[in-house]
C-alpha positions, 0 to 999 in steps of 0.5 A: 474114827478108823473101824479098827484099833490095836492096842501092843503096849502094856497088854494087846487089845483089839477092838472093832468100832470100840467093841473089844474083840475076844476070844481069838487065837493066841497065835494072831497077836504073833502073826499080827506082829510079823505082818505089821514089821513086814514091808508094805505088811504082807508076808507069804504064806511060807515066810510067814509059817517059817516065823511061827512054827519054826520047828516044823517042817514047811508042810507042817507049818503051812498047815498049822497057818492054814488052821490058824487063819481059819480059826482068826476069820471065824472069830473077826467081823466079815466087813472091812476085814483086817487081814486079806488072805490070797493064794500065796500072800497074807496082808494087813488091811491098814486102811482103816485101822488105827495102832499105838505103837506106830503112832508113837514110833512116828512122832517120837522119831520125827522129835529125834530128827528134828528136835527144834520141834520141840521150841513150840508148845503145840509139838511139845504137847502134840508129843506128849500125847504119843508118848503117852500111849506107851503104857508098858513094853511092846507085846510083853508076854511074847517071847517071839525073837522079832518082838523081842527087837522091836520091843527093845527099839521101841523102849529105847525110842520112849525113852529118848523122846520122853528125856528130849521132851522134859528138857524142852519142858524144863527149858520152857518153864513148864516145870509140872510137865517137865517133872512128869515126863522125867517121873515117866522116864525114871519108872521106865529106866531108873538107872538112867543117871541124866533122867535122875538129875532132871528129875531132881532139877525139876523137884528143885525149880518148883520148890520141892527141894526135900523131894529132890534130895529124897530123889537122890537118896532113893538112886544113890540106895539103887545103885548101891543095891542092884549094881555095887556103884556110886552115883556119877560125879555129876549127880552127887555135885548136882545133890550137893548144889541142892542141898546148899541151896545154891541155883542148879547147873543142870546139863541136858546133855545125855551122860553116859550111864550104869549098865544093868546086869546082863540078861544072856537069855534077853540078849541071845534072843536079841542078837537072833532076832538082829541075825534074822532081820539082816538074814532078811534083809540081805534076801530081799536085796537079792530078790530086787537084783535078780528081777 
């Protein structure tokens, strides 16, 4: 068992050989977030100031990052430490740390890239494990615009996976476990109109079809108070098809669905956050050109 384990969804947590770790800074959950999304999760000293104070000047931000990794060490066991800090470089200690959001990330994007995966039982489970670990969004109280991106990515992710996952579910008879993973889907995501009909589909094949219909009712009353639309004309054949007790033609293919209105503060830090990283990006291509 890795000595280390880091918890960043739904509330972040650190432990060290299952003993919680408190009363750290508040800035190491920022700093630990831009060294985990870093190649090889080392950063700079300047790059790594320049993410977290931003409004200083670098001699200011340096100092603030020389201040605050003093405070981090003090509060960290001395053995087989997680962060490694040299003259000019700042890296995460991976070897023997465990994180939930990489886990989940990497099988949830290998499902997506070879979903046949999903025939076998083993995988179906194996999968259902890592979505699991997804207990809330990624750093939710973090408005940091890199959090911001990787937490709208990983979301999106979870939600993918989680529908692929209950289609399989579905398709191989399991139908608790497919109903489970859409109930999942659907808190997550409640417009999502295809998630919605599998959910529907699944109470209706295991016998519940009053909570199918009432499944329906609830979206029908969502949509109605949160966007001013009707449900889409495959979710209403489908109730219809239900309640008359005919068998359901459920369509696992993913439709499109209601937008939710628009977050300008969400989606500005998201399209800064897009700006930064291709900022980056195009900064680190240069830098291997030029060697």
């Amino acid at each position: 068992m890795p000595a280390w384990s880091v918890r960043l969804f739904g509330a972040e947590e650190l432990r060290f050989h299952q003993h919680p770790i408190q009363s750290l800074p508040d800035i190491w959950w920022p700093m630990f977030s831009a060294l985990l999304a870093a190649p090889r999760a080392s950063l700079s000293r300047s790059r790594l100031a320049g993410g977290l104070w931003p409004e200083r000047d670098e001699g200011a931000a340096r100092h603030c990052l020389s201040t605050a990794l003093w405070r981090i060490r003090s509060k960290l066991p001395p053995d087989q430490a997680l962060i490694d800090v040299h003259d000019e470089t700042i890296s995460l200690n991976l070897a023997h740390c465990w994180i939930d959001a990489p886990v989940m990330v990497r099988r949830a994007q290998r499902i997506t890239i070879e979903p046949a995966l999903l025939d076998v039982a083993n995988e179906r489970d194996r999968l259902g494990r890592a979505l699991a670990l997804y207990r809330g969004s990624f750093m939710p109280e973090r408005n940091y615009e890199w959090i911001a991106l990787e937490r709208e990515r990983m979301r999106t992710l979870f939600l993918d996976a989680m529908y692929q996952l209950a289609v399989a579910e579905l398709a191989a008879g399991r139908i608790d476990r497919a109903r489970n993973s859409a109930q999942r889907l659907c808190e997550v995501e409640p417009f999502r109109e295809d998630a919605q009909r599998l959910l529907m589909t699944a109470h209706d094949r295991s016998g519940s079809r009053g909570m199918a219909l009432a499944q329906y009712r609830d979206l029908r009353e969502l949509l109605k108070c949160e966007l001013g639309i009707e449900p889409m004309p495959e979710t209403v054949r489908l109730a219809e098809r239900i309640a008359s007790g005919r068998p359901d033609m459920f369509d696992p293919a993913p439709a499109a669905r209601p937008v939710p209105k628009r977050r300008p503060d969400r989606d500005r830090a998201l399209l800064l956050a897009a700006r930064d990283l291709l900022s980056q990006s195009l900064a680190l291509i240069d830098q291997t050109i030029d060697r």
